[in-house]
N, CA, C and O atoms as a MOPAC input file, in Angstrom:
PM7 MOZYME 1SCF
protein

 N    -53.94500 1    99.66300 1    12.39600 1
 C    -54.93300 1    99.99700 1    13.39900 1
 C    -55.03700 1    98.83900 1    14.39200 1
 O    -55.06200 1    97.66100 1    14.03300 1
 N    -55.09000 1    99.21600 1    15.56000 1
 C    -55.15600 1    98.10200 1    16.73100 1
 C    -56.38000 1    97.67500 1    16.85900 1
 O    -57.26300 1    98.26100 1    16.23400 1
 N    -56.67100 1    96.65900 1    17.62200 1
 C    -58.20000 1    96.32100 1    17.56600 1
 C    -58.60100 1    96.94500 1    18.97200 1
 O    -57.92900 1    96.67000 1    19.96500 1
 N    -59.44000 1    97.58500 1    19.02800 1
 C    -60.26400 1    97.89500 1    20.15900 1
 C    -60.62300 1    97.30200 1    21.48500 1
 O    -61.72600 1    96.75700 1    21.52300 1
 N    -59.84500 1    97.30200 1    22.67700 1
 C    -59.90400 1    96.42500 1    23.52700 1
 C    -60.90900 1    96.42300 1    24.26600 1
 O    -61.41700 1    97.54300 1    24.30900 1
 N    -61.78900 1    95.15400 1    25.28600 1
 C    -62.34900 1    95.19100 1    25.65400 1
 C    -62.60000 1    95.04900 1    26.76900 1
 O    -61.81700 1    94.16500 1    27.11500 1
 N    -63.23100 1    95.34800 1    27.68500 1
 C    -63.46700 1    95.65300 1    29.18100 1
 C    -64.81100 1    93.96100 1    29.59900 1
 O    -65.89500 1    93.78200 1    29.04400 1
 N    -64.22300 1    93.12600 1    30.60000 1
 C    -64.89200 1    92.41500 1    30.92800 1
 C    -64.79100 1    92.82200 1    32.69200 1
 O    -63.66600 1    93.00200 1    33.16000 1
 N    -66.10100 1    92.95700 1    33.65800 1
 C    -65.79200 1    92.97300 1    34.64900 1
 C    -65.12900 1    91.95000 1    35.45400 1
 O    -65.74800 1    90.89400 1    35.57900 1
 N    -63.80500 1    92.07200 1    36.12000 1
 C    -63.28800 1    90.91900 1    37.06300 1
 C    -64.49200 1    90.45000 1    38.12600 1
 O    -65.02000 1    91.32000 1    38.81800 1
 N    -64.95500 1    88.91900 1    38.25000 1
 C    -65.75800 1    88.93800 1    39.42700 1
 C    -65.01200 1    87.56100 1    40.09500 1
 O    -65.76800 1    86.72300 1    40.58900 1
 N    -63.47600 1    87.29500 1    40.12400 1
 C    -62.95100 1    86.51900 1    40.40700 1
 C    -63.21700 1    86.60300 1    41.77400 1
 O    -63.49500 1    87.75000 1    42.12600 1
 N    -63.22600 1    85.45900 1    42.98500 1
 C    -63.10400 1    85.72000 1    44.06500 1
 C    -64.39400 1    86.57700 1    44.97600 1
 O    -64.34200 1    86.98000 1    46.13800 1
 N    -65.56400 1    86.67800 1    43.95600 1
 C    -67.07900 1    87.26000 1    44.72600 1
 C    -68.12200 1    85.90300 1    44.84400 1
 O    -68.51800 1    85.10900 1    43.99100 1
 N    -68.26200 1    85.96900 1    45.66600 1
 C    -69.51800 1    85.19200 1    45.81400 1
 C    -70.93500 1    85.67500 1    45.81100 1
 O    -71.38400 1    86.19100 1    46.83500 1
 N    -71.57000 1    85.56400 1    44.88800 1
 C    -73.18500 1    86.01900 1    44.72400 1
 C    -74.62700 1    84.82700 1    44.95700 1
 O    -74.99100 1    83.79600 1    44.39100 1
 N    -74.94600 1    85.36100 1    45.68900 1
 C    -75.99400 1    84.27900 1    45.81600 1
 C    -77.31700 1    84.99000 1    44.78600 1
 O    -77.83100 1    86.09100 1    44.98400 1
 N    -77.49900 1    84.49000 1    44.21000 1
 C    -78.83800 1    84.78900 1    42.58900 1
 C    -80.15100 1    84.55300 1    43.45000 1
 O    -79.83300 1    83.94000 1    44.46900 1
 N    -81.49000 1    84.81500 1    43.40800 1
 C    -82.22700 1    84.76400 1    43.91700 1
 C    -83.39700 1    84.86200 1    42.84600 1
 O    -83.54100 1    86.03200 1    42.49100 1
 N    -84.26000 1    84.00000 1    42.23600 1
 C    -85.34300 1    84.23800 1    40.90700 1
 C    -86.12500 1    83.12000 1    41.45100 1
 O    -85.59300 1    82.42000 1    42.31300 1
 N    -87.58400 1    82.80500 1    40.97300 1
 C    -88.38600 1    82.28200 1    41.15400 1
 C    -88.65600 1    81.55800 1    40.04100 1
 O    -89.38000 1    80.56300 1    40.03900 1
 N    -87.95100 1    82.14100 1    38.82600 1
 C    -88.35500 1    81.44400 1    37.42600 1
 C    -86.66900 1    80.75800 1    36.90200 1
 O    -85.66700 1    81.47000 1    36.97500 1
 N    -86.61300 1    79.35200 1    36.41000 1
 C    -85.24500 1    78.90400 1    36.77100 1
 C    -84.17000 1    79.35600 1    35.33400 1
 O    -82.97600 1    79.61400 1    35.17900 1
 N    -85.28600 1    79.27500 1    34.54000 1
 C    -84.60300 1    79.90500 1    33.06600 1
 C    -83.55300 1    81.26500 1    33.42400 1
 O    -82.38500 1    81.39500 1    33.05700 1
 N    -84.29400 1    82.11900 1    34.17600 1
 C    -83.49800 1    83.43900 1    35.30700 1
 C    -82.04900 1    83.04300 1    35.48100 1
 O    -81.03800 1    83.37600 1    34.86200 1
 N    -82.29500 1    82.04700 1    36.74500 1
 C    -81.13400 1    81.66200 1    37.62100 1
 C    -80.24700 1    81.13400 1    37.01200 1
 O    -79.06500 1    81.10200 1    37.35500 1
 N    -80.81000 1    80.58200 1    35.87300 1
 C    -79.81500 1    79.33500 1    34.94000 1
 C    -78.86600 1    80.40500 1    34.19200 1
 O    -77.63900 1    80.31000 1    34.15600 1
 N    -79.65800 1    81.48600 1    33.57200 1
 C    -79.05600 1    82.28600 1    32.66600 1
 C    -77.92400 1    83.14800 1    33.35300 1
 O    -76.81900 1    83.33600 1    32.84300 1
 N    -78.43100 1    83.76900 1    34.86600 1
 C    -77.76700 1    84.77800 1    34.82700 1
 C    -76.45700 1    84.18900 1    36.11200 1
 O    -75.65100 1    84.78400 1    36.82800 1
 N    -76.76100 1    82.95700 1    35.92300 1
 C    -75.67400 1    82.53000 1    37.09000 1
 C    -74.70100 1    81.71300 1    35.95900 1
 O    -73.67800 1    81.32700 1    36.52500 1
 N    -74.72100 1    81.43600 1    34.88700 1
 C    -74.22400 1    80.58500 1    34.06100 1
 C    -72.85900 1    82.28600 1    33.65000 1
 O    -71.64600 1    82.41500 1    33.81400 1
 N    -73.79300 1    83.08800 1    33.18000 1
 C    -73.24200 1    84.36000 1    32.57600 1
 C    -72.18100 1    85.08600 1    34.00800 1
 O    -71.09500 1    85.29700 1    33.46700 1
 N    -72.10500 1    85.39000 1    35.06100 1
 C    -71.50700 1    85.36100 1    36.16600 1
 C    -70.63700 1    84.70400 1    36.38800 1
 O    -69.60200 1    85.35000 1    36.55000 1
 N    -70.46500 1    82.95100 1    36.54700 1
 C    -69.78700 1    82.09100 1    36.48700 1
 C    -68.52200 1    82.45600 1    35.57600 1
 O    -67.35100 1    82.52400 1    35.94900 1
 N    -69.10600 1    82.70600 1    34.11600 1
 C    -67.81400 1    83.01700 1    33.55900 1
 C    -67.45800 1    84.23400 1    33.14800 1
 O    -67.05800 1    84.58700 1    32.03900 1
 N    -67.72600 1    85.18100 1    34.64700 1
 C    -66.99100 1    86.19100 1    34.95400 1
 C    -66.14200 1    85.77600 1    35.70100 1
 O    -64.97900 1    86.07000 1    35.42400 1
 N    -66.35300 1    85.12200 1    36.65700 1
 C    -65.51400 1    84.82900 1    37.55300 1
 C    -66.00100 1    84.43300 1    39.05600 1
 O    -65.20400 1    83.90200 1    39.83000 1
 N    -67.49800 1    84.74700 1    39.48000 1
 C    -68.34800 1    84.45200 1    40.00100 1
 C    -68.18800 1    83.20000 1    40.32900 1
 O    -67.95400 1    82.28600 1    39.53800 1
 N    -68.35000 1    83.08200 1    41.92100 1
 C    -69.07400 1    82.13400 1    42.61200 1
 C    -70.35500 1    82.21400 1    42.60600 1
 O    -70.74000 1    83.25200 1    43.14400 1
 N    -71.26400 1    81.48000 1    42.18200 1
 C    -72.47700 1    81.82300 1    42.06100 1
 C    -73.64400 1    80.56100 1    43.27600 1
 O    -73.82700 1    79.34600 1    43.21200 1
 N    -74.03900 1    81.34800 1    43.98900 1
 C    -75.10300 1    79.83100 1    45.11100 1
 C    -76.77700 1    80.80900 1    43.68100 1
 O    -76.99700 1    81.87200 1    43.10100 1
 N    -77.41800 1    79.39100 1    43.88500 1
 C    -78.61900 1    79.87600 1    43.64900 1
 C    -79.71300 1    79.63300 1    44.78900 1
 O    -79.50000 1    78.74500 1    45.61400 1
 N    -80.77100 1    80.33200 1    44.84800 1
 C    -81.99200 1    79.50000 1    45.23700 1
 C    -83.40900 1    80.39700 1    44.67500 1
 O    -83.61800 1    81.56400 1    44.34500 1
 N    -84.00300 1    79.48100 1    44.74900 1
 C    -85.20900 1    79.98300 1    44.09200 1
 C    -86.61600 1    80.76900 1    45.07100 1
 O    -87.74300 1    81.04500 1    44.66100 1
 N    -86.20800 1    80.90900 1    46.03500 1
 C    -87.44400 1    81.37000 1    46.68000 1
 C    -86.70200 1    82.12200 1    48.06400 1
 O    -85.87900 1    81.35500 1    48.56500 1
 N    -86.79600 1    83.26200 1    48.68800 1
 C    -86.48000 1    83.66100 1    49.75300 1
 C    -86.25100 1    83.38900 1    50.80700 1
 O    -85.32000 1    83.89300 1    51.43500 1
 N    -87.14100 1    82.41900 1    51.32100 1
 C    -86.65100 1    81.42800 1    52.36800 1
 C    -85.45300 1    80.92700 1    52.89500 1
 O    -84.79000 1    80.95200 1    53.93200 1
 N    -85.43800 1    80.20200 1    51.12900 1
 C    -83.80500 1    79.45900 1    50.77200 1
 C    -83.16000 1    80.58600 1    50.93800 1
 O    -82.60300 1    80.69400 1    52.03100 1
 N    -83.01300 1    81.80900 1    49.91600 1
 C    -82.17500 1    82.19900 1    49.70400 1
 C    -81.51000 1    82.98200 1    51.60200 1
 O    -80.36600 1    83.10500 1    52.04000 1
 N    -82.64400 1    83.27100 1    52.11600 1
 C    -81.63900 1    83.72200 1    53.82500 1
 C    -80.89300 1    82.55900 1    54.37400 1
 O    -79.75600 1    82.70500 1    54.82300 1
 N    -81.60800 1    81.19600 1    54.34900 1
 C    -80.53400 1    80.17600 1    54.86700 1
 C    -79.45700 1    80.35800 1    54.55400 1
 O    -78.57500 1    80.65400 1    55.36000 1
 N    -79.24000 1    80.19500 1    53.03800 1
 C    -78.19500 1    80.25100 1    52.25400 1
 C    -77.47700 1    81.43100 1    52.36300 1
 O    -76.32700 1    81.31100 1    52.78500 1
 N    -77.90600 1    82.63700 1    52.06100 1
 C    -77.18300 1    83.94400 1    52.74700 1
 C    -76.16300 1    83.72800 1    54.29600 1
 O    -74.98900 1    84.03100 1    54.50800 1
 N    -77.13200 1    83.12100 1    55.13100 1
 C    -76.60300 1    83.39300 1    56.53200 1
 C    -75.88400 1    81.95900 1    56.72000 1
 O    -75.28500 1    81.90100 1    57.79400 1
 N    -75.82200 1    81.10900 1    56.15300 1
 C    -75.01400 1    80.18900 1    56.32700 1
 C    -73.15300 1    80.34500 1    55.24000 1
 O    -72.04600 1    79.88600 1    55.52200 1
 N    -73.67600 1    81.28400 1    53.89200 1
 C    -72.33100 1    81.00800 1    52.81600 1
 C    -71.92700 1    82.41200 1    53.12800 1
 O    -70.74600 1    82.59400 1    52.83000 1
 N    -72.58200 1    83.58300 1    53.68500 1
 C    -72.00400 1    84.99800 1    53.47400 1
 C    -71.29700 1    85.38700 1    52.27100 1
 O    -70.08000 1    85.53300 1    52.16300 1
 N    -72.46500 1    85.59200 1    51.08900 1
 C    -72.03300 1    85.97400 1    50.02900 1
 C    -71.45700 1    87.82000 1    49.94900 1
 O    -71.67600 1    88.73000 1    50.74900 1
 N    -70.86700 1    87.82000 1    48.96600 1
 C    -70.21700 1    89.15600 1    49.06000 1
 C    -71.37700 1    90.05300 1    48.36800 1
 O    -71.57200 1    91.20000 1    48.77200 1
 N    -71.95900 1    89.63000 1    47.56600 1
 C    -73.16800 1    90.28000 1    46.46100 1
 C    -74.63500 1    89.28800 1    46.78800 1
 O    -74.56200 1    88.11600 1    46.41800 1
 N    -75.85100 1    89.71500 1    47.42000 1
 C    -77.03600 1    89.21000 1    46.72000 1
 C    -77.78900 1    90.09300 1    45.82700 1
 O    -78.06300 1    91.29300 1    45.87100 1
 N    -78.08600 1    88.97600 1    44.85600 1
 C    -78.82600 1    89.78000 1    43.40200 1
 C    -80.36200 1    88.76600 1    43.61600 1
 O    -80.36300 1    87.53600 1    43.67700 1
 N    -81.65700 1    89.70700 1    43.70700 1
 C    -82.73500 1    89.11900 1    44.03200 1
 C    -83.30300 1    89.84200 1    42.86600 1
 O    -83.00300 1    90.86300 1    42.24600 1
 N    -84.48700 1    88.69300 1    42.77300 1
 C    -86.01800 1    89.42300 1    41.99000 1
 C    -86.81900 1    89.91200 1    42.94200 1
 O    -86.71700 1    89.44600 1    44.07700 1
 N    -87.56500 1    90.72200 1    42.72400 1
 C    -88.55700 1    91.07900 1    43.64700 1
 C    -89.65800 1    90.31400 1    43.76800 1
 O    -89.98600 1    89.71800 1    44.79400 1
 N    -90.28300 1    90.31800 1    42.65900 1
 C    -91.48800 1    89.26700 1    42.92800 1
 C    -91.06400 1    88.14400 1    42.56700 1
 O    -90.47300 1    87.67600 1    41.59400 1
 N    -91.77200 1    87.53700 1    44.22900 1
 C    -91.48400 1    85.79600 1    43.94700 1
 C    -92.82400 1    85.51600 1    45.04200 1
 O    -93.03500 1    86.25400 1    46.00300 1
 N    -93.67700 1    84.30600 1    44.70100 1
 C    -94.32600 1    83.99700 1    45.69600 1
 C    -94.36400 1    83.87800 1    46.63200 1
 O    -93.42600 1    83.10800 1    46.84300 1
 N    -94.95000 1    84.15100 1    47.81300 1
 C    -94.72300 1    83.42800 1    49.28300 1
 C    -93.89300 1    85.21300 1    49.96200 1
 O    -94.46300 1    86.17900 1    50.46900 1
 N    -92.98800 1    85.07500 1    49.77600 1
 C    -91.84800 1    86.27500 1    50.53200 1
 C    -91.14900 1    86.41100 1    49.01800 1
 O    -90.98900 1    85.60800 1    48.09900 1
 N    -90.81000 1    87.81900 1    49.21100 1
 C    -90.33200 1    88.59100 1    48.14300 1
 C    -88.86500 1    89.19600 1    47.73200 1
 O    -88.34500 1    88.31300 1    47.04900 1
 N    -88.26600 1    89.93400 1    47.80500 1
 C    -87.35700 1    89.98400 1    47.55300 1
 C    -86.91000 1    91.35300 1    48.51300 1
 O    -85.79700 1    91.71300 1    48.89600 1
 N    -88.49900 1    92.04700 1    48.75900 1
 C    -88.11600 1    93.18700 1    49.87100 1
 C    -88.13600 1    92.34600 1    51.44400 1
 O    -87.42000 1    92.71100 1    52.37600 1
 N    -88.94600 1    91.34800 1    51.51400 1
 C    -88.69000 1    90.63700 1    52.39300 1
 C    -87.46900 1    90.15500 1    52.58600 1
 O    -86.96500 1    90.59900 1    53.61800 1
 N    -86.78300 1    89.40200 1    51.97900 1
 C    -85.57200 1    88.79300 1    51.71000 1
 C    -84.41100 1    89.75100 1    52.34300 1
 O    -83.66300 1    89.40200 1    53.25700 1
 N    -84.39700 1    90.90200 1    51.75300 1
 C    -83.53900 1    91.96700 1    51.94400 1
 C    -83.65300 1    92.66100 1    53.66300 1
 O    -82.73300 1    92.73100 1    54.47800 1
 N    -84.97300 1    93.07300 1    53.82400 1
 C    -85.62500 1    92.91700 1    54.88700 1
 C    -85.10200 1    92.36700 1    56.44900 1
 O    -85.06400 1    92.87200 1    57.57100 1
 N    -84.67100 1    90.85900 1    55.76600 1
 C    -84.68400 1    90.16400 1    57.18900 1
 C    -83.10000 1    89.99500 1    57.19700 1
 O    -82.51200 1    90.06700 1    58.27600 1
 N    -82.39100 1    89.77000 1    56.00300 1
 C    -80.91400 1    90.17200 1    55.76000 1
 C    -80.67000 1    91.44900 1    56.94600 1
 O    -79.97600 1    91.03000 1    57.87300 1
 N    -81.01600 1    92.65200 1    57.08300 1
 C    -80.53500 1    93.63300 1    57.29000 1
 C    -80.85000 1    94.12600 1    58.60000 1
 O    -80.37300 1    95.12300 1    59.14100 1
 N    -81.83200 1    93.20200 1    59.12500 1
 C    -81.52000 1    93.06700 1    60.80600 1
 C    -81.44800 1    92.08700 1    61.50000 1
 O    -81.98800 1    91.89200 1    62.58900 1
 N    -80.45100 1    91.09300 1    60.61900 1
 C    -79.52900 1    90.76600 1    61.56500 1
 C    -78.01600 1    90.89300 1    61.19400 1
 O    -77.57600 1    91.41600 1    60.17000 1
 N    -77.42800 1    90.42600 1    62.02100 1
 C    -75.39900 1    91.49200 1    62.03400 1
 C    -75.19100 1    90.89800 1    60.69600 1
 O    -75.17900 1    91.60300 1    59.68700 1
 N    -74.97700 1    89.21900 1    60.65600 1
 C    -74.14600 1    89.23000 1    59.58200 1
 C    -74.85000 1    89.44300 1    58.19300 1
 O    -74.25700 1    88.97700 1    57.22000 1
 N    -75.57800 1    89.83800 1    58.06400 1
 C    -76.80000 1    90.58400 1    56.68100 1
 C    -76.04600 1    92.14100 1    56.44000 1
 O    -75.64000 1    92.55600 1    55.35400 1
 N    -75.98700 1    92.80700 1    57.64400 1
 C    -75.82900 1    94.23600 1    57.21900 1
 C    -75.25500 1    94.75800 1    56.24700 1
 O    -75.81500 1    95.68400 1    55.66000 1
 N    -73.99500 1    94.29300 1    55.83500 1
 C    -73.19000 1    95.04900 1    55.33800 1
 C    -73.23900 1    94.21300 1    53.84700 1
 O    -72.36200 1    94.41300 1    53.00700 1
 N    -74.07100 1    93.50100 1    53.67100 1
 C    -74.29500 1    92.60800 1    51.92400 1
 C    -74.31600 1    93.42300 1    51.45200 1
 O    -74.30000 1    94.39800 1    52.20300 1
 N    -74.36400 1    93.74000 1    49.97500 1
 C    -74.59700 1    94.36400 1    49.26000 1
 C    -75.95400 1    93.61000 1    48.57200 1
 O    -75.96800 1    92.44900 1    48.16400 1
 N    -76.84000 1    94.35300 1    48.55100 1
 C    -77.96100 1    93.74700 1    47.50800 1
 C    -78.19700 1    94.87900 1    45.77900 1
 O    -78.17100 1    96.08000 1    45.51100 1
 N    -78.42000 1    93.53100 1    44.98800 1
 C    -79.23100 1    94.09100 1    43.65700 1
 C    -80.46800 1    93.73100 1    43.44500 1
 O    -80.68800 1    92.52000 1    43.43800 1
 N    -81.57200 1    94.64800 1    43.22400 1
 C    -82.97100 1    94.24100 1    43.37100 1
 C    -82.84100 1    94.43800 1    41.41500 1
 O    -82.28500 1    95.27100 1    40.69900 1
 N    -83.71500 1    93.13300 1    41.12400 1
 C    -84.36600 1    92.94000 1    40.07300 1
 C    -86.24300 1    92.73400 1    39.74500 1
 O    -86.98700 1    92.00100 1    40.39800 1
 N    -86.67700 1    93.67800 1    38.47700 1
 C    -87.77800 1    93.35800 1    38.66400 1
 C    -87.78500 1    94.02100 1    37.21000 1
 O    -87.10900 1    94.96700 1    36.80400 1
 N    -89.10400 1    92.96400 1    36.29200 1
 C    -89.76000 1    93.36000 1    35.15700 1
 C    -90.53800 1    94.55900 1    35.18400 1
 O    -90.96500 1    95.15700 1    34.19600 1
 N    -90.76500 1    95.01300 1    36.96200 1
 C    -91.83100 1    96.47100 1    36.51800 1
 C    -91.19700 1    97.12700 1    37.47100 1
 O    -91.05500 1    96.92700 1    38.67700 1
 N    -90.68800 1    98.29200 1    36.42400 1
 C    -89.78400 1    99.68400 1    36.95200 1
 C    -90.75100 1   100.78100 1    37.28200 1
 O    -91.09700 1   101.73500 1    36.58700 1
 N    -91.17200 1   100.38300 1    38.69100 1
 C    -92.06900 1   101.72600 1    38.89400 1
 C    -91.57200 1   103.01700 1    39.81900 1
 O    -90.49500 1   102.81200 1    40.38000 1
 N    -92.05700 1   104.05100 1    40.01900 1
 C    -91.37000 1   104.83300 1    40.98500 1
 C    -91.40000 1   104.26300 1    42.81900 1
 O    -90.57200 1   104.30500 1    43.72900 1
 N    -92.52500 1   103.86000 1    42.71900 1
 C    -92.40200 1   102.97900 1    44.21300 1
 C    -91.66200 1   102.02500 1    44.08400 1
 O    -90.77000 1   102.22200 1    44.90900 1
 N    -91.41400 1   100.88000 1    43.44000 1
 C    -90.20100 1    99.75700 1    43.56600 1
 C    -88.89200 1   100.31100 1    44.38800 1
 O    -88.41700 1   100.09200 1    45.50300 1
 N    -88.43100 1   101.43200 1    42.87400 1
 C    -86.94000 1   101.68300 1    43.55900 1
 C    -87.44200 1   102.49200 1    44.59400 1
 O    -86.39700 1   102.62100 1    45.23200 1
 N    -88.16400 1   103.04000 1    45.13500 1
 C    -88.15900 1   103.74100 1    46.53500 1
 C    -88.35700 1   102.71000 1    46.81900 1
 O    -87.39400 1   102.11300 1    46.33900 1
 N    -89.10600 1   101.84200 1    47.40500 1
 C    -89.26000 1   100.47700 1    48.36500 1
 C    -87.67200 1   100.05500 1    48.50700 1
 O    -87.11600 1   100.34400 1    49.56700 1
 N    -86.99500 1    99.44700 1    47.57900 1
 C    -86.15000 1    98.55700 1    47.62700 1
 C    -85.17000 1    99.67300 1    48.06900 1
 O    -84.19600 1    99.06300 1    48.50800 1
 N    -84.93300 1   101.05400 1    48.17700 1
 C    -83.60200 1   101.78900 1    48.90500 1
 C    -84.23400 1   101.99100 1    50.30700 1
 O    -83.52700 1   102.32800 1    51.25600 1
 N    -85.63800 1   101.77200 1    50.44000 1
 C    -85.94300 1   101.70300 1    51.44100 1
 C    -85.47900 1   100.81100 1    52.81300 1
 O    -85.29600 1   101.25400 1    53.94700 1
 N    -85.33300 1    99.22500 1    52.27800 1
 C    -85.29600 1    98.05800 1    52.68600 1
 C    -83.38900 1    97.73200 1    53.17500 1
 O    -82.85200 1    97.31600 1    54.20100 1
 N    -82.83200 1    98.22100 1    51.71100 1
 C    -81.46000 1    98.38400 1    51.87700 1
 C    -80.48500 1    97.58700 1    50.53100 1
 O    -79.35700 1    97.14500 1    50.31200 1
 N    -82.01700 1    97.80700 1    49.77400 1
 C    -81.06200 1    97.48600 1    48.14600 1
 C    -80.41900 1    98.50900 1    47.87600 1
 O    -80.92700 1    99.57700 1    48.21700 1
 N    -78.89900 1    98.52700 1    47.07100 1
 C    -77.94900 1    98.97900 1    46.34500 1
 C    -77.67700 1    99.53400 1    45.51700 1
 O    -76.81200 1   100.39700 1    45.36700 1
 N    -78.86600 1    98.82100 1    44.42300 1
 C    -78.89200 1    98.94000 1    43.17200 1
 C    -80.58400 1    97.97700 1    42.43000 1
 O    -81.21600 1    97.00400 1    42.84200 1
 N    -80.74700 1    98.86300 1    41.26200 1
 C    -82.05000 1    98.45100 1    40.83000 1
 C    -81.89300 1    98.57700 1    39.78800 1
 O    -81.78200 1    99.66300 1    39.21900 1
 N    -81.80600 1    96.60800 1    38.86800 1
 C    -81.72100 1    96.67200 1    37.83800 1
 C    -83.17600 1    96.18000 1    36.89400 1
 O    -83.56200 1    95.12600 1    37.39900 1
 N    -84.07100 1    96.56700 1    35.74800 1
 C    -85.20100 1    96.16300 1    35.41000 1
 C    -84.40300 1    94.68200 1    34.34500 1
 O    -83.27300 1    94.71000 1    33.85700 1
 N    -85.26300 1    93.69800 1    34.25300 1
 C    -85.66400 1    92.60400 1    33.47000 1
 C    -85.82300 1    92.98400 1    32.31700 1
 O    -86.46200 1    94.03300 1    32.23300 1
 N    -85.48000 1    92.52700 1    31.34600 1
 C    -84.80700 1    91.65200 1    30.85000 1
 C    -83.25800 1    92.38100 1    30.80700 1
 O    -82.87500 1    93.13400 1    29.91100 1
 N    -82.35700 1    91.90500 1    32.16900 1
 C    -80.50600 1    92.53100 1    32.69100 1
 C    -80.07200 1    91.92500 1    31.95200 1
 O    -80.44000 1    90.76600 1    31.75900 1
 N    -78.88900 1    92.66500 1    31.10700 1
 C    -78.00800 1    92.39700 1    30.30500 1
 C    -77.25200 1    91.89500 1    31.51200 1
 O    -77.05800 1    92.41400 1    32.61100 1
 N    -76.85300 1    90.65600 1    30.96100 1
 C    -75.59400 1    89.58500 1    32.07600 1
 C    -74.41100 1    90.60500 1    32.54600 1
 O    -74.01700 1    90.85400 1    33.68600 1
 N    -73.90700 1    91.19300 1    31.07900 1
 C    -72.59600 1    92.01900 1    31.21500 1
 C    -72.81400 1    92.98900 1    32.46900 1
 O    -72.17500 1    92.95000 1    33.52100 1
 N    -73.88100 1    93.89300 1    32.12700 1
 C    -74.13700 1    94.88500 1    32.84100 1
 C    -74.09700 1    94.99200 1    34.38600 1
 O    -73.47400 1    95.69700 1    35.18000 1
 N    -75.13700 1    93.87300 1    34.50200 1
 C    -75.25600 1    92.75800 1    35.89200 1
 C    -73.65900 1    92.87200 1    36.60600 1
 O    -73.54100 1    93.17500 1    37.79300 1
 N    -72.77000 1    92.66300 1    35.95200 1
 C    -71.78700 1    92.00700 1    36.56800 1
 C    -70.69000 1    93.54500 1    36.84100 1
 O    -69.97700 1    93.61700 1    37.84200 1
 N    -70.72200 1    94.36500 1    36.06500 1
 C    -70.46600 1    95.29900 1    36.18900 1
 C    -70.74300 1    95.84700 1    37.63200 1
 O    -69.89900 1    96.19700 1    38.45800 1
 N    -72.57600 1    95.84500 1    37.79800 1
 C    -72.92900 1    96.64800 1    39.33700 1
 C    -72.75700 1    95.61900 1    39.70000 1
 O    -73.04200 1    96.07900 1    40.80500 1
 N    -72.54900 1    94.54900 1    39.90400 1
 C    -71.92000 1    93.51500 1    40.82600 1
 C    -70.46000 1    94.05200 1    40.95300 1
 O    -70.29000 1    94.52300 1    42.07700 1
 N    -69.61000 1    94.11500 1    40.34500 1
 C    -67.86000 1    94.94100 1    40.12000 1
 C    -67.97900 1    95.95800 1    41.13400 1
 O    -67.51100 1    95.85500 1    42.26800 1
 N    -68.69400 1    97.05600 1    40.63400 1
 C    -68.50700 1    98.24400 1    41.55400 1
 C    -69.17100 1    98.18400 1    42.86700 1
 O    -68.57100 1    98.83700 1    43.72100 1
 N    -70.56100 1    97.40800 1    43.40000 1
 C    -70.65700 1    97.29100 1    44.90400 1
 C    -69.63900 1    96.65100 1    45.61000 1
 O    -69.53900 1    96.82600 1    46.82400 1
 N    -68.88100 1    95.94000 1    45.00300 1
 C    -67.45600 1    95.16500 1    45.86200 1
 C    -66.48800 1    96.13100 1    45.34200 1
 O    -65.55400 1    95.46900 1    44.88900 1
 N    -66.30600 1    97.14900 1    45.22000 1
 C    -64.79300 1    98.12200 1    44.81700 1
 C    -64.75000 1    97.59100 1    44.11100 1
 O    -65.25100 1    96.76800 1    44.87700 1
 N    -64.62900 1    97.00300 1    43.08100 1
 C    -63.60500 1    96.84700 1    42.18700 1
 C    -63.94700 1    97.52400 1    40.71300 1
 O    -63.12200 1    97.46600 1    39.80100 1

């Protein structure tokens, strides 16, 4: 009997910028990415994370929603009017899966809506398929 092979998503060659407010988050799920294959930028608060967006042009942003100050619909928000924002792909993350969230966030121009506590694997998977692959 052969052993059962296993499926890891390729994320060689993507750049994701992580976006969490809590660093245990960023640490975990950019560490788990990384050795997919992930380029991973972090930042911790929305602000950062558009500098950083509009300065590295990541191929994937993966945000939390709630974060103090500006949020993650904000974030997405200001990504998506201007040019080089449009065409990101975003993943909205959040501990509370309500029916308004994911309407808000397909509202704004998230992708995909994954709830807390994201399996890394999984993560990287809808990270896989918003870039084709």
């Amino acid at each position: 009997m052969k052993p059962a092979t296993t499926y890891s998503p390729n994320l060689v060659g993507i750049a994701v910028l992580l976006v969490d407010d809590h660093a245990d988050s960023l640490d975990v799920l950019s560490f788990a990415l990384q050795r997919l294959g992930a380029s991973v930028h972090t930042a911790g608060n929305a602000r950062d994370a558009l500098a950083i967006a509009l300065r590295t042009h990541p191929h994937v942003i993966v945000s939390d929603l709630s974060m103090p100050h500006e949020d993650g619909l904000w974030l997405i928000e200001q990504l998506k009017q201007r040019q080089q924002g449009k065409a990101i792909p975003a993943v909205a993350l959040t501990a509370h899966r309500i029916w308004y969230n994911v309407m808000q966030t397909a509202d704004v121009g998230f992708d995909a809506f994954l709830t807390k506590p994201v399996d890394p694997f999984y993560l990287g998977e809808t990270i896989a398929k918003l870039v084709g692959r």
